[in-house]
N, C-alpha and C positions, 0 to 999 in steps of 0.2 A: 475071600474076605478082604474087607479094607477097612484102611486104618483111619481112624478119628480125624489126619490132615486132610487124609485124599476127599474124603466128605465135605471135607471145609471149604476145600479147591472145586470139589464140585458146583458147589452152590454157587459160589462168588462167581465162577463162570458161568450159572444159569442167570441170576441177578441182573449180571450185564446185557445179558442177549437181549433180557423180556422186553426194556424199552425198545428197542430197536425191533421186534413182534409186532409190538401194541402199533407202532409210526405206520410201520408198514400194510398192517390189518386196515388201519382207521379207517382212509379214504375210501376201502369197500365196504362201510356201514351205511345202510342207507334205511328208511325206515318204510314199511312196508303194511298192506292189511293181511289180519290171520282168519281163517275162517272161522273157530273158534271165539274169538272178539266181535263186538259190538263196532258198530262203523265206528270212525273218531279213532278208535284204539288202535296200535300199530306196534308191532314188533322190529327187530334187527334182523331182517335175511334178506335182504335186497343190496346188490352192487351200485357202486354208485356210475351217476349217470355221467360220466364226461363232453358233453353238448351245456352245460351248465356254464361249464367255464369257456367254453367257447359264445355263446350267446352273451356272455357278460362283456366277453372281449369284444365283441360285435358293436355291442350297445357302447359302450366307449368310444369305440372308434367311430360309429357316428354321431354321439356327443362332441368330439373333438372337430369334427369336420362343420358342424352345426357351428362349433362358437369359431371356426376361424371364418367360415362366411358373414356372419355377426363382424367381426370385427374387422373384413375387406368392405360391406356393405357400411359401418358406421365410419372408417376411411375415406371410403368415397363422399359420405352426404361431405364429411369438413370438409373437404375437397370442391365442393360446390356451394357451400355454405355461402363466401363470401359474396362471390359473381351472383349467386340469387339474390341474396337483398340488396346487392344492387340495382340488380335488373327489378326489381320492387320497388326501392326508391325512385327510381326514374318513372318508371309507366302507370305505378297507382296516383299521384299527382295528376299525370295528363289525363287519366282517363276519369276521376273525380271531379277536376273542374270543365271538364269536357259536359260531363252530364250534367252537371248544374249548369253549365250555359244553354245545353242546349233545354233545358226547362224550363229557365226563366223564357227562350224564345219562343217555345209553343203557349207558354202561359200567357205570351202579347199577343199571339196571333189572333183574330175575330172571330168565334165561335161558328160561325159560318164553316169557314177558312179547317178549323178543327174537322169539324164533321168529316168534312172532306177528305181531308189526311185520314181520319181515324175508318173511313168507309171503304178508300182505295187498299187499307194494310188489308181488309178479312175480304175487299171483294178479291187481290189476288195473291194473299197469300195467308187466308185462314186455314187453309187446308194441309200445310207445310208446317203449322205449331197449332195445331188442333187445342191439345190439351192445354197452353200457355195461355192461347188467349180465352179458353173456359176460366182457368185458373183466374187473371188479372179481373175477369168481367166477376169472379165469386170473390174477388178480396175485394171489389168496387161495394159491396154489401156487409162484407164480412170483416174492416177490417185496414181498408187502404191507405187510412191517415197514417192509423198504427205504424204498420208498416213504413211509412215514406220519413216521418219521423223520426224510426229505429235507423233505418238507414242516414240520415242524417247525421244522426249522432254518434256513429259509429265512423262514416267518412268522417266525421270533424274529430277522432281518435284518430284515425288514421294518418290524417294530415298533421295534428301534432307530434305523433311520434316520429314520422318520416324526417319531419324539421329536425328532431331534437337527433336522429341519426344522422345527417347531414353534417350537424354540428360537434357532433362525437367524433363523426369521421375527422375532422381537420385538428384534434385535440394533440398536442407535442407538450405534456407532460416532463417530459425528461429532457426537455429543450434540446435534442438534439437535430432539430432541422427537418423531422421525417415525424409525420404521422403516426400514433400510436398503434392504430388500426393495423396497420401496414406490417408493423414488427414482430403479429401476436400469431401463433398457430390457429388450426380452422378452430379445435376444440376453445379456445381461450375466445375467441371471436361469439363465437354463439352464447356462450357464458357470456360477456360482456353485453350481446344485444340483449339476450334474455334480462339482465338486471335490468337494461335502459326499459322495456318495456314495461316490465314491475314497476319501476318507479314513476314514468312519466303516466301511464296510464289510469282513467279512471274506471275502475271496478263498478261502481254501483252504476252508472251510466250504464258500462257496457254489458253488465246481468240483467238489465232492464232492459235493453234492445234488444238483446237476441230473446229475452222471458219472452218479449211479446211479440216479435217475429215467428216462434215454436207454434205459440198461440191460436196466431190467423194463420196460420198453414195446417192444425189440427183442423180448424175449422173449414178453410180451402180443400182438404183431401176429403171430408167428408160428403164435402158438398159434390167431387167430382167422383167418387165412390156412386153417390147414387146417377150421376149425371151421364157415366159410360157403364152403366151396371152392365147393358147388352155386353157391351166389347170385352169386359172383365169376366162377364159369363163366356163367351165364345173361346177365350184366349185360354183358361182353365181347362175348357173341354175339348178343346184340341189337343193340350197337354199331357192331358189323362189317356184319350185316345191315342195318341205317339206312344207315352209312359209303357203301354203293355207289351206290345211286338218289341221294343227298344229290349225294355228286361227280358224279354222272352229268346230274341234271336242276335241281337244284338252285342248287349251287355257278356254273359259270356265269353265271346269270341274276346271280349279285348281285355277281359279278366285273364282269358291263357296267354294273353300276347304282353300284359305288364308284369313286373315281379311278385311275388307274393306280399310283401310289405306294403304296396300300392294297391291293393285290389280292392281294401272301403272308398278306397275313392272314385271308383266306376258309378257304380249306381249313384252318387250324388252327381258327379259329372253330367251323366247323361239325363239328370232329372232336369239340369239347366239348360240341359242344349235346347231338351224339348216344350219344357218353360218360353223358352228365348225362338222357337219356333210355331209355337202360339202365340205367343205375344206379336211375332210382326205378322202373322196372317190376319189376325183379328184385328189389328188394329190398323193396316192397310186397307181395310176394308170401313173400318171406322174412320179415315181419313178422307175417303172417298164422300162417302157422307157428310162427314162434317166440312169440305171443301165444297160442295154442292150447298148445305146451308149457310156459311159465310158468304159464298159468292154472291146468292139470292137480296142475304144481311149489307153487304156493303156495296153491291150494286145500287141499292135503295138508298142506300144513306147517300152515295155519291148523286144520283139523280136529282134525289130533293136538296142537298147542297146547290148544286150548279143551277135549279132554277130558281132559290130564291136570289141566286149572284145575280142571274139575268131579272130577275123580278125589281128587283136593289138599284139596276143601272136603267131602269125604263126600259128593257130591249120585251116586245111582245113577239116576235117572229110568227109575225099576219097573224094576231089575236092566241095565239098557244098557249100563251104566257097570261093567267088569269087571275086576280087577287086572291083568289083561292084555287090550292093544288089540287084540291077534291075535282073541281071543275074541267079540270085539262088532264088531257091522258098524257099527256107530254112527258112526267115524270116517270111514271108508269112504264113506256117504252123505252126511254133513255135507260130506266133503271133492269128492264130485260136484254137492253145491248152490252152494260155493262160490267152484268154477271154474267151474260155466255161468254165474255172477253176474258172474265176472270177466271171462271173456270176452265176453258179452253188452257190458257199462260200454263194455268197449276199443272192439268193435264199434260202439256209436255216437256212441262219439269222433270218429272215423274215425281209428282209430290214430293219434290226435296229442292231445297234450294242448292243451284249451281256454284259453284268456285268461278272466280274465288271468295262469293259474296257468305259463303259458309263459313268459310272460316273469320270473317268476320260478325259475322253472327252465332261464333263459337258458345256465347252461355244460352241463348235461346235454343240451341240442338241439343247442348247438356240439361238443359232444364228439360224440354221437352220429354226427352229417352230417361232422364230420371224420376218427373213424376209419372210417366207412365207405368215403368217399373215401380215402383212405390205402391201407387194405390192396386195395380194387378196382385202384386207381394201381400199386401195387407188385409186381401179377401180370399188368398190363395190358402191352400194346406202346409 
């Protein structure tokens, strides 16, 4: 038998333990299906799973390594921040009034004189910007004023605000001898040019020049959508063609050789590589051709140029030279030497223009390789 305290003392010692039961049970509740129940429904007899809190831990710690690359990556741009717009302020000037001089010079030259220039670029090197100069010959219809306008008005933005940075730059506020600029970290710096542009710039101008620059290049892609349909069809179906053996024997293999974390990004990978190796077969091929018809296009244009120069100065070389070109084969021949010249040059370019004259012909290759990607992209799947 026992007595009415030791019961007492029983309990108060069961009391204490229970929470310390309950703590300890908890973390193995986990909720689970009963056969008995309806799907959705779920009972307590399942352990819990400890990969839970490891997978969170995971996820953290490449949370954490994500925002400090973010924040070595946004260090660096301040860190370049300034030496870039300087290197902006110096070379958009020259290369602004460069193009306008040199437009006002082609716009004196004698329409003769043009031809000529504009026949020697496709007889020997239409073949090197195929698409560029489809493109400029569909904005000539589609578009060109627009365009040369928009540009206008957006250099004459440009040239304002560069001034009014120039002029920021040399500001000593604080009078103490040293440039304001000079004083401010990179973050403070971009903030600073960021406002000067807000402020100095005009909005409705420059929503209007790029409105209508979108415009005529909606209108330009269309036009060379239908213009390279072959090459756009070839360059797909070589794509698709690559697409299956890639997935098939391919892909795999390099899905076992990256991490599991990485592995949707195989099949999109390899969907570009082979995108990107239709694209230069087919359009290599479209090059060939389109340098062959430029050559033919501005071997003619150079021809009939040069004989009305000699028609202009009295030169007949023994009767060739006739009031009328229809009359003389003169142009006719000239204009077959001049395209096998042209095409020949392209030929052992290898359709690309050489160095170092490429890299000053740096946007003509980016324009090129990006409307071509573009309008392939916009018919593709």
């Amino acid at each position: 038998t026992t007595t009415p305290q030791e019961v007492s003392q029983g309990c108060t010692h069961v009391a204490c333990l229970l929470p310390r039961a309950v703590l300890h049970c908890a973390p193995r509740i986990a909720y689970t299906h009963r056969k008995d129940r309806k799907p959705g429904r779920r009972s307590i007899d399942q352990s819990f799973d400890p990969s839970i809190m490891s997978e969170a831990t995971s996820k953290s710690r490449d949370l954490k390594d994500i925002q400090k690359q973010m924040t070595a990556a946004a260090s660096m741009l301040q860190s370049v921040a300034k030496p870039l717009v300087d290197l902006m302020t110096f070379l958009l000037p020259i290369i602004i009034t460069s193009t306008m001089k040199a437009h006002a010079w082609f716009k004196k030259l004698p329409q003769n004189a043009i031809n000529f220039l504009i026949g020697f670029v496709f007889c020997f090197f239409g073949g090197l910007y195929p698409v560029v100069f489809a493109a400029i010959e569909a904005a000539e219809y589609g578009g060109r004023k627009t365009v040369m306008e928009a540009l206008r008005d957006l250099s004459n933005e440009a040239i304002i605000i560069i001034e009014e940075s120039k002029k920021d730059d040399q500001l000593d506020e604080d009078k103490d001898g040293k440039a304001d600029t000079t004083q401010i970290s990179g973050t403070e710096y971009m903030a600073r040019k960021t406002r000067l542009v807000m402020r100095k710039m005009n909005p409705q101008k420059v929503d209007k020049a790029i409105s209508n620059i979108y415009r005529v290049w909606l209108a330009v892609a269309a036009v060379l959508t239908i213009e390279f349909a072959r090459a756009i069809s070839m360059a797909l179906a070589i794509s698709d063609f690559l697409k299956k053996p890639v997935d098939r024997f391919i892909a795999p293999t390099i899905q076992k050789a990256v991490p599991d974390e990485y592995d949707k990004w195989v099949p999109v990978i390899c969907g570009w590589i082979t995108k990107s190796i239709g694209m230069s077969i087919a359009w290599y091929i479209q090059t060939v051709r389109s340098a062959f018809a430029s050559a033919l296009t501005g071997g003619l244009m150079m021809a009939r140029a040069a004989y009305l120069a000699l028609q202009c100065r009295n030169i007949e070389l023994g009767g060739l030279i006739k009031p009328n070109h229809e009359d003389s084969p003169l142009d006719e021949g000239l204009s077959y030497v001049f395209a096998a010249l042209g095409f020949y040059t392209q030929f052992k370019l290898g359709f690309k223009m050489p160095a170092p004259f490429n890299l000053l012909l740096f946007p003509f290759e980016f324009a090129e390789h990006y409307i071509r990607w573009s309008i392939t992209k916009a018919t593709g799947k």
